[in-house]
N, C-alpha and C positions, 0 to 999 in steps of 0.2 A: 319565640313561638307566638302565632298572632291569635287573637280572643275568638272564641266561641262562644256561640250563641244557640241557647234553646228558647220556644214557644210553648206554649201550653194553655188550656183552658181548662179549668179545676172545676168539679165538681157540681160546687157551688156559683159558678158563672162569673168568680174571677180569672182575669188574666195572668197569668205569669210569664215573664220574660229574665231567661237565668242568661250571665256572661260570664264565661272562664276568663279571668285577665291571668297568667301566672305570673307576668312583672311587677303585680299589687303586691302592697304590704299590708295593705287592709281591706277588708268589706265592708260593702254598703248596702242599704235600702233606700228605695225611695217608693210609695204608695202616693196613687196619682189618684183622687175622689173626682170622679165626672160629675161634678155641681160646686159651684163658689156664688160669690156674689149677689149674681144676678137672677141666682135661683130661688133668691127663699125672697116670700113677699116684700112686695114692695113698702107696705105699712109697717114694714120691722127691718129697716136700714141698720146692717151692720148684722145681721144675726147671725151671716156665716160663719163673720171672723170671729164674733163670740164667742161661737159653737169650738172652734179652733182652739181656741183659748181654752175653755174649759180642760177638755179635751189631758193637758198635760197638768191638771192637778190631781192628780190620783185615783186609786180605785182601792175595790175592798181586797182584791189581790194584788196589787203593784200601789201601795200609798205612796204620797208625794214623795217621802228618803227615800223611797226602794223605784220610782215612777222610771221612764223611761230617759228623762234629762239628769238625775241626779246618776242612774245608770250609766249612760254614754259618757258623760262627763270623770265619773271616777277612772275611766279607762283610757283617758285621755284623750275622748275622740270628740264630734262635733254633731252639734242636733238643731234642728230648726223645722219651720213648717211658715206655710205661706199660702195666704186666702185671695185666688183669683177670680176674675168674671166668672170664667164658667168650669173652673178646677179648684182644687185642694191637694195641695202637696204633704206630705211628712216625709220627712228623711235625716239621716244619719249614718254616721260611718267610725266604725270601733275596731280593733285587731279581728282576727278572721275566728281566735275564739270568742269571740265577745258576739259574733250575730244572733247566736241562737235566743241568747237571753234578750239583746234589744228586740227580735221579732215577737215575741214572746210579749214584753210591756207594747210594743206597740200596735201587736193587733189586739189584746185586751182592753189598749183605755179606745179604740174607737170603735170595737165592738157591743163594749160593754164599759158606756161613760158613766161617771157619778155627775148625776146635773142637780145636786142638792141647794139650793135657794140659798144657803147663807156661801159656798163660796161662786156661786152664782154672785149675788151685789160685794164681794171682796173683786172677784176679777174686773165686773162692770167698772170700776174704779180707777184701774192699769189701763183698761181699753180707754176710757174719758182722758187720763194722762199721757198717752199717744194718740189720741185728735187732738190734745191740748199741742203738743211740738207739733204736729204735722201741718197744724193751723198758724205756726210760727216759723214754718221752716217756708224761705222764700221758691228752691227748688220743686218742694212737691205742692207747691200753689202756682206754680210756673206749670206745673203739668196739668190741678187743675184745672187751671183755665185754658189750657190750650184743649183738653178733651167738651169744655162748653162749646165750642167752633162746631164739633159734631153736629149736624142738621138734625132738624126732628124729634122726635120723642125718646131718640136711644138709649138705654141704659147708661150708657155709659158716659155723659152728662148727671148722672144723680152721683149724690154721698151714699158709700158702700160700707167706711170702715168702723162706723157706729160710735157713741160715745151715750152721755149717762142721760139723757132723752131721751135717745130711740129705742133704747132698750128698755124698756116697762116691763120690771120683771113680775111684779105684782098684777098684770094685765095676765086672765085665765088663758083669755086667746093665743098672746104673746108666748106662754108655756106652752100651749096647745102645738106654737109654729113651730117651736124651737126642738120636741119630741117630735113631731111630725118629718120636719126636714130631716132627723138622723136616721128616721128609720124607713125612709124614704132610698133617700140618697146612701148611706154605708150601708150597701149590703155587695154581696157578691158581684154582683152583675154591673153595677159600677163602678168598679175598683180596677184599675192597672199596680200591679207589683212590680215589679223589678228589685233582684238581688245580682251584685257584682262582687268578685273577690278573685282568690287565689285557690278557692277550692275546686274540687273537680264540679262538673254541671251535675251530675248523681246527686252530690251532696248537696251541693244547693237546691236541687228538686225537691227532697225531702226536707230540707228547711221551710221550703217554701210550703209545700201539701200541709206540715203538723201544723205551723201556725196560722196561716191565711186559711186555714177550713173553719176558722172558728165563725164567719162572717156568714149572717144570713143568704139561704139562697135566693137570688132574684135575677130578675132580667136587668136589661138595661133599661133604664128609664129615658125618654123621648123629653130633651130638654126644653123649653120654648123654645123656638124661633123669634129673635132679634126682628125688630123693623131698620126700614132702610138705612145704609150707613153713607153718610156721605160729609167733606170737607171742605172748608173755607180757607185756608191759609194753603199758601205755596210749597211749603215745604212740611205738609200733612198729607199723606197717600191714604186715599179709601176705595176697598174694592170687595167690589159686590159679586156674585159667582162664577168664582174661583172654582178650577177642579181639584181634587186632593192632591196633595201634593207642594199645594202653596205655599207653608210654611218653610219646605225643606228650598223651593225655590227661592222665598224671599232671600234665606242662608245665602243663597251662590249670589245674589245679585248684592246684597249688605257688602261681602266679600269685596266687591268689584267697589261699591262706593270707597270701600276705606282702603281701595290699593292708593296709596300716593306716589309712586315710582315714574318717572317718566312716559308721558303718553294718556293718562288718566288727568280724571275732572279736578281733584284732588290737587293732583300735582299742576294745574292751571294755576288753580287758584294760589299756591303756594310762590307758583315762581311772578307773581304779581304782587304777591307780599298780604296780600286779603286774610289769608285765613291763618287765626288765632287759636281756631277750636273748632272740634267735627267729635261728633257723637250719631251713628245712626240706630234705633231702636225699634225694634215691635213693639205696640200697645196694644195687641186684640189681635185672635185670630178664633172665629166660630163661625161655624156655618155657612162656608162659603165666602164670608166677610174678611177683609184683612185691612189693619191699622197701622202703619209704622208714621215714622217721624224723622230726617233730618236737622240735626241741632248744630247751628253753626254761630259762631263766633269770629265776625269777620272785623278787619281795624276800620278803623273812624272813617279812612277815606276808600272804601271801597265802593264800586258800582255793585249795588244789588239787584240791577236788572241784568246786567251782565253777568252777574252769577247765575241766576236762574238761567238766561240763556243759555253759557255754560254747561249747567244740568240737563234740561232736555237735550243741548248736543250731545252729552255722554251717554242719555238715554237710546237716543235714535241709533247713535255707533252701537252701544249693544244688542238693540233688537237687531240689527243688520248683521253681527259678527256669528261666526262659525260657532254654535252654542255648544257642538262637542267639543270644540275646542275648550272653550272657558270651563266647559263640568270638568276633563283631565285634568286643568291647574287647580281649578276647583279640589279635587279627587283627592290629589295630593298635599293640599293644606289640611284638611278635614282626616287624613292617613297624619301628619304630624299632630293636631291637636287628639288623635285618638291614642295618640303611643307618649300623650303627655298628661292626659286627663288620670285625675284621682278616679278613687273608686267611688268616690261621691257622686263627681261630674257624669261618670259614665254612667251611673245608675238613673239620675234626673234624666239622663236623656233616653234611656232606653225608655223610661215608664211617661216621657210625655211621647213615644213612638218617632221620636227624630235621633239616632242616631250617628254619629260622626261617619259620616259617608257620602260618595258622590250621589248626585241625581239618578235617580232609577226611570226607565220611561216614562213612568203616569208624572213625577216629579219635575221631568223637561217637557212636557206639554204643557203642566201648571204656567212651568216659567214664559212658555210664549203667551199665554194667556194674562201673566201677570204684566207683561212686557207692552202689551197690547194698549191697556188699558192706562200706560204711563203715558205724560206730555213728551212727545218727542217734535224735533225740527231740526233740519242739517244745518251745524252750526259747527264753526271749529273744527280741526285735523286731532286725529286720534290715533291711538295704537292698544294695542295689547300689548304692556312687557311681555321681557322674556323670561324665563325660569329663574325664581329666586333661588338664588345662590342660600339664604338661611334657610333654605330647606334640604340641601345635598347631605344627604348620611357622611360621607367622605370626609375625613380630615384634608385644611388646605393643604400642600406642599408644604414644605420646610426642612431646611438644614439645621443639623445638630447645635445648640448655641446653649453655652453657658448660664444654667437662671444665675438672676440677681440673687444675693443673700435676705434682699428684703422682702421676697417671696416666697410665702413657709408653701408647701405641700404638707397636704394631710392625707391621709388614708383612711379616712374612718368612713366613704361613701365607695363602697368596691367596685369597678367601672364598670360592671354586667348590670346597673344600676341604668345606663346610659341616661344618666342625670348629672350636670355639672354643675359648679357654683366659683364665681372669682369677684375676691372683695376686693379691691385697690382702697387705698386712702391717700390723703394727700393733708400736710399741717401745713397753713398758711398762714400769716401775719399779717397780709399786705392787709391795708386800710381800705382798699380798692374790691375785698374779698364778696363782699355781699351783691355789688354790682357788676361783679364780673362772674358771679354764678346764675344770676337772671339772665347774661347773656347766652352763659354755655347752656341752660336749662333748654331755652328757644333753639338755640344751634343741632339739640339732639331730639329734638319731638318728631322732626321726621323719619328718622332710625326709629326711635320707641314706637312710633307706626307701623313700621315695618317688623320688628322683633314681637310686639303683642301677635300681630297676625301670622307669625310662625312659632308660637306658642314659646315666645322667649323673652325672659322680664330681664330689661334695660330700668335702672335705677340711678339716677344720679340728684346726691342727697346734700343737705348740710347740716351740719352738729356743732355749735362751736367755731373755732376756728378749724375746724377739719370739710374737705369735699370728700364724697364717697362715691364710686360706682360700684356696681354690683349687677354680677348678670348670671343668668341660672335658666340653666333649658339642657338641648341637646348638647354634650359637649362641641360638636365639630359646628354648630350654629353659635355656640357661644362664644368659641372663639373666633369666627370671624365679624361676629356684632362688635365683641372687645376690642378690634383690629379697627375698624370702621369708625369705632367711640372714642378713641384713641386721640386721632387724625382730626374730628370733626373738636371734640376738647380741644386741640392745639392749635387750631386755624377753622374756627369757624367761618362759615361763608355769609355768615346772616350775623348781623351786629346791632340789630333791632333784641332788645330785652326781652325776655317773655312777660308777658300782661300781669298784672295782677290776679289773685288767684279769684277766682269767680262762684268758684263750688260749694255751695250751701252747705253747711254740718251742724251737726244739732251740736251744742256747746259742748259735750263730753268726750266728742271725736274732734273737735278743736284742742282741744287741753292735751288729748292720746298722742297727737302730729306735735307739739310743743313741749312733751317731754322730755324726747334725747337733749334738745338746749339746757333748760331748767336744771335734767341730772347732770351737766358740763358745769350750769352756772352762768352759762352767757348770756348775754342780754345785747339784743339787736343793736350793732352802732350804728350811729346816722351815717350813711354813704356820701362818700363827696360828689359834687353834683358835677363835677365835672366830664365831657366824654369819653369814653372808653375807646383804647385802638389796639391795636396786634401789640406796640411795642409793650405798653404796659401790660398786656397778658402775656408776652414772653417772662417780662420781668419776673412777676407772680409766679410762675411755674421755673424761674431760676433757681428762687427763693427758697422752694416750697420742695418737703422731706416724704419721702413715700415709703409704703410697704402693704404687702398682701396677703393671702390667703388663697392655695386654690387647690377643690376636692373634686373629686370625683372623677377625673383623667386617668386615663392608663399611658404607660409608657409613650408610646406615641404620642397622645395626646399634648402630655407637658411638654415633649418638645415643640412641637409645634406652639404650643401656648409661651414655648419663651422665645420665640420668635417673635412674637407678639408684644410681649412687657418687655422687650427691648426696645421697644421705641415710645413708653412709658416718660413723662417728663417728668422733671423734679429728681433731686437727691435718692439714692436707694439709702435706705436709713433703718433702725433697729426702736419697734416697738418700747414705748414703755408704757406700765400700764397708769390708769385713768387713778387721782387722786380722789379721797373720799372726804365729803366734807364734815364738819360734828358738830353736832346738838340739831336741834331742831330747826327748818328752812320756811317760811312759808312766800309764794311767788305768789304774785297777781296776774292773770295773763288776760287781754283785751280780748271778749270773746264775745263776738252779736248774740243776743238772746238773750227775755228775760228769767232765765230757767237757771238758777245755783247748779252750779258742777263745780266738781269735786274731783280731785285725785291726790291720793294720801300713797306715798312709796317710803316704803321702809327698805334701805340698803342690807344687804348682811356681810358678812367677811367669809370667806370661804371654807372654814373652817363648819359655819351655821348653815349651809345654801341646802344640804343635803333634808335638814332637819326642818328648815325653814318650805321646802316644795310639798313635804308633807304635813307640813302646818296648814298651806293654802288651799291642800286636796281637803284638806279636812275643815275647813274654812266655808267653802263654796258653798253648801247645804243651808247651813248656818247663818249665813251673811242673807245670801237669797229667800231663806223665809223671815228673817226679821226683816227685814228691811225692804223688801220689797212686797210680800204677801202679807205680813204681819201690820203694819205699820208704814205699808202701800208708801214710800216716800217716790214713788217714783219707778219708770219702764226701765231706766237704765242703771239696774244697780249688779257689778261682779265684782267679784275677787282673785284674785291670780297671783302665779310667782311670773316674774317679768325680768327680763336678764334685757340691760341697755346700757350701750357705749362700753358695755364688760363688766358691769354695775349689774349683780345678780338682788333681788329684794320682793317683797312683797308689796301687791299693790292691788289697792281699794280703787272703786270708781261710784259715784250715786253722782246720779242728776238728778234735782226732784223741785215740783214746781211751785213748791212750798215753803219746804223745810230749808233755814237757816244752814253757812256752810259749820256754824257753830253747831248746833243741833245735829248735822250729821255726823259732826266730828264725836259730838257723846254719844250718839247710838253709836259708833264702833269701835269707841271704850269700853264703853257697856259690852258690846258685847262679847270683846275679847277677854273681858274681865271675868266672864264667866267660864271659860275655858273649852278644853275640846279633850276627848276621852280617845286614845290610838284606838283605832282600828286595825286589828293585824292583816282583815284583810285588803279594806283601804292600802295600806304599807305595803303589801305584796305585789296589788294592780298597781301602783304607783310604780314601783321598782320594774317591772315589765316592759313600762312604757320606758326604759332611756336602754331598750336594747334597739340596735343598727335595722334589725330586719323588721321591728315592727313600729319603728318613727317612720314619718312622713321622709323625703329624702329633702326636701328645703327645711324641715326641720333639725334635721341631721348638719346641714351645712351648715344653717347659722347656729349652732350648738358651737362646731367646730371653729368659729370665727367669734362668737361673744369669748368662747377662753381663751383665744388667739390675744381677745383685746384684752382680756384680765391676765394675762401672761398664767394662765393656769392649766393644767395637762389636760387633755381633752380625752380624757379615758370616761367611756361612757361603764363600762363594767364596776372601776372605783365608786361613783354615784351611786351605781343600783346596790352596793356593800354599804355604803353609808348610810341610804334608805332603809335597809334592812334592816340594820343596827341601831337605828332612832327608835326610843325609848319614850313610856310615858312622863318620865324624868326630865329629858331634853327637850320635849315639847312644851312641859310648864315651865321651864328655865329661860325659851325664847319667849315666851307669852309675859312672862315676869320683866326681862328684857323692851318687850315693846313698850310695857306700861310705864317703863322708869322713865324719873325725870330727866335722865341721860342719854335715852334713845335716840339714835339719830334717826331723822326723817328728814323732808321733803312734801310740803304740801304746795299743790299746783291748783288754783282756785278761780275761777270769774269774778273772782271779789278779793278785796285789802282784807286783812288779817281781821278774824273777828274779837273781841275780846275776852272770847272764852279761850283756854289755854288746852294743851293736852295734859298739863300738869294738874 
């Protein structure tokens, strides 16, 4: 059944836009504030994102334990918000009972904030320690300085996201801006809602009416007008008035950049060996004005004037081509990523007014206008592909064939779900293993090109001496990406390495990407330097022992899908599961940045894993006010239960730009030392969450593939028995447990062991 959609304007002069999905398992909100950045004085840089901040430390009806994020989070769902030029975002997404109470804290704290001066300079403090990484992270100093290029006086050349100068809280003025802008800006009249779910539009209307009326009534407020926009660098787009519609036009043309299929600019580039990396982005879009960016990453000996040529030829081909044509292909990418979108995704986009869909007429006039105003010159022979095949609803052809035994099928993702998931692995020995996965990496970035843009994740990983692919989308697109992943794994056509990785991460998402090793135990071996050819990659895949996992297929499906893993290389082999190591580990991992990060994983055995997830629910609150609000160590500090390589345990993360990794390691001694008190109802939301119809379905899969790997029954009903059954007894018995001098752990650190012990 496909989504509905209602409009509405309330009362109070906000908007509402409701969506019936019935294939969700959960609902979402997103609340869109028409003012960010650029609206609140210019003498008080950063006050929106402040005001943002605030925002989620509580009220005198929702305090911080009960607030909106400690909410979302016990239900297992997700929360964030985000401070742009000329928007302000909040959103979140929880089971479809759980909306009423996040609408509920969330029109409260930004109706009615507590802007009380002492946690006013507490949070100034978190904001000054994210200018501090942001000012260290080379990516988002790459962006600023590529937004200095901007000519002129434009905003968007200044600092926006504040730190502990420009916030002067003790300035009467500075308070005067900061109550000014809220009551300015949050009221009715400029606020977009959007709610998405499984329930009927009725029920979501009323959702929407009792809690969004709490917001004063007002108009819309008339935001400045921006001075001119305009750019210096070649591969910087600025365009000055635009008709409405721009935005959703930019969408179809972005499309078109990142097709690489035969016939596109993309695919020029590629069959000349140039491109390394392609990223296309919006930066700005108000008022007529539009910002985007091409980012490319081409090799050492490419012509970069011939690329740009290149581009303007692809540009001129599309202003010249049949633009209905390209909205239908258009139409129907935009129809797959809507029947793949969470409830999250589709809510962000209903409440920024661009929803997954073809160009409407004001939208295809945009785009001739947008098209216009591009460098174009007849360069180069072109084409439009033709109909992507990972788009066809259709399972391929296929005759009846035998699966391997080292292919478990599960059933725990029922196929009316039309969501699939297929893990492969592969155990390798060879000495050759590390340099011949930089090849296959490179040999499948044009497939992952093509599978992101049909809304289907192509993964191919390493852990260990293990390779993994992994792909999850539509079934009948995953199995013909799988078929294709296959083929290009076993005979690549490109023998050129993939690059070294170039992607800035603040040090705590370094150490996140380094952990499956660390919990294996392995440690990078030096690759021989000799060059790689087919025969020694036949070799390797002689060598080398497999087995899989695959959910979510109906009848048909699998067969066809063993059509598929029949021509699967390596060994069919029988799983065994991941050894654990004992007593206490600590790893150094080479991480840029000079910011301590941390990550502490406590293993459990399966007998604890039940007791130990409700350890972590109950953990989260706890961890997050000391340690990050209390005793501010730092923006990136959580707690979670984390299940890796089949390795179910708990795990600590703090980065902080101060505190010693020794110092971190006593504050959460300390404070496990002090214990945690069950919650029954904590226990209950917990237990909720590991039923099939109200998990994410990529949650569901890899549930079903981490027990695969720990050879343990994948009975999600057992769990939520064992959850129930955890006691305040077995909670201080694993807490006693963590604190022994016998515990085993795993610390994964940007620094050598410090000489403080856990002991």
């Amino acid at each position: 059944m496909p989504d509905t959609t209602r409009h509405l304007t309330l009362a109070n002069g906000l908007q509402l836009t409701l969506r019936y999905a019935p294939r969700l398992k959960r609902s979402a909100a997103a609340l869109r504030v028409h003012a960010g950045s650029h609206d609140a004085p210019r003498e008080w840089p950063g006050l929106a994102h402040f005001l943002e901040h605030l925002f989620f430390l509580g009220t005198a009806r929702f305090p911080l334990q009960d607030g909106l994020m400690r909410y979302v989070q016990a239900l297992g769902g997700q929360v964030n918000a985000s401070t742009r030029e000329r928007t302000t975002d909040f959103f979140f997404e929880v089971p479809p009972a759980g909306l009423a109470g996040g609408l509920a804290r969330l029109s409260q704290m930004l109706a009615e904030p507590d802007l009380g001066i002492e946690r006013q300079h507490r949070e100034r403090e978190v904001i000054h320690a994210e200018f501090i990484a942001w000012s260290r992270n080379p990516q988002a100093q790459e962006q600023f300085a590529l937004l200095q290029s901007v000519a002129g006086d434009h905003p968007l050349t200044g600092f926006h996201a504040g730190n502990r100068y420009s916030l002067v809280l003790r300035n009467i003025a500075f308070q005067q801006a900061l109550t000014g802008f809220h009551q300015r800006f949050y009221q009715g009249g400029q606020i977009s809602l959007s709610l998405c779910g499984p329930q009927p539009l009725d029920e979501l209307e009323q959702l929407g009416r009792q809690y969004a009326g709490i917001f004063e009534t007002g108009a819309l407020v008339p935001q400045a007008l921006p001075p001119a926009l305009a750019a210096s660098k070649p591969l910087l787009f600025a365009h000055e008035g635009l008709p409405d519609g721009a935005e959703q036009a930019l969408e179809l043309l972005m499309a078109c950049l990142g097709d690489n299929r035969p016939g596109t600019w993309l695919h020029a580039l590629e069959r000349r060996g140039w491109l390394k990396g392609f990223k296309v982005e919006k930066l700005y879009a108000f008022a007529e004005q539009l910002l985007w960016h091409i980012d490319l990453k081409l090799a050492p000996d490419s012509d970069t004037d011939e690329v740009l040529k290149l581009l303007h030829g692809w540009f001129d081909f599309i202003r010249q081509a049949d633009l209905a044509e390209l909205n239908s292909a258009f139409g129907l990418l935009q129809q797959r990523r809507q029947r793949s979108a969470s409830a999250l995704e589709l809510a962000r986009r209903d409440s920024a007014g661009q929803p997954f869909a073809a160009l409407d007429a004001q939208a295809l006039a945009a785009l001739e206008a947008l098209l216009e105003q591009l460098p174009c010159r007849a360069y180069e022979q072109w084409q439009l592909p033709a109909a992507e095949p990972l788009l066809l609803e259709e399972l391929p052809p296929s005759q009846a064939t035998q699966l391997p035994p080292a292919l478990y099928i599960s059933d725990l993702l029922p196929p009316a779900r039309q969501y699939a998931a297929l893990y492969l692995r592969w155990h390798l020995a060879s000495a050759l293993r590390q340099g011949l996965q930089g090849l296959l990496e490179r040999a499948l970035q044009p497939l992952q090109t093509r599978c992101e843009r049909a809304s289907v994740q192509l993964q191919f990983s390493a852990s260990g001496e293990y390779w993994q692919l992994r792909c999850t989308g539509h079934p009948a697109a995953v199995i013909r990406a799988t078929g294709q992943a296959l083929a290009l794994l076993q005979a690549p056509s490109d023998w050129q390495p993939a690059p070294p990785e170039t992607l800035a991460l603040i040090p705590i998402r370094v150490l996140l990407n380094q952990l499956p090793d660390a919990v294996l135990g392995s440690r990078h071996a030096t690759t021989p330097s000799c060059p790689l050819d087919q025969a020694q990659l036949d070799d390797a895949w002689q060598h080398s022992r497999w087995q899989g996992l695959a959910v979510g297929f109906d009848s048909i499906g699998v067969q066809a899908l063993g059509a598929v893993v029949e021509g699967c290389p390596g060994q069919s082999a029988v799983h065994t599961p991941p050894a654990l190591w004992a007593g206490h580990r600590w790893q150094h991992a080479k991480v840029p940045g000079s910011e301590n990060a941390l990550l502490l994983f406590c293993p459990l055995p399966a007998g604890q894993q039940a007791c130990g997830r409700l350890l972590a629910q109950l953990l989260q609150g706890p961890v997050y006010q000391r340690l990050r609000v209390e005793l501010q160590l730092g923006y990136a500090v959580f707690s979670t239960f984390r299940q890796l390589e089949g390795i179910g345990g708990l795990l600590f993360g703090v980065q902080s730009p101060h505190a010693s990794q020794a110092e971190i390691l006593d504050h959460l001694r300390a404070l496990l030392a002090q214990g945690v008190t069950l919650d029954i109802g904590a226990r209950q939301a917990l237990a909720k969450q590991f039923d099939e119809p109200a998990m994410a379905n990529a949650e569901v899969a890899e549930w079903a593939w981490q027990t695969h790997l720990a050879t343990q029954p994948d009975d999600l009903l057992a769990l939520q028995r064992s959850i129930l059954m955890t006691e305040q007894a077995d909670l201080d018995g694993l807490l006693r447990d963590l604190l022994g001098t016998d515990c085993t752990w795993l610390c994964l650190a940007n620094s050598a062991a410090p000489d403080a012990s856990w002991d």
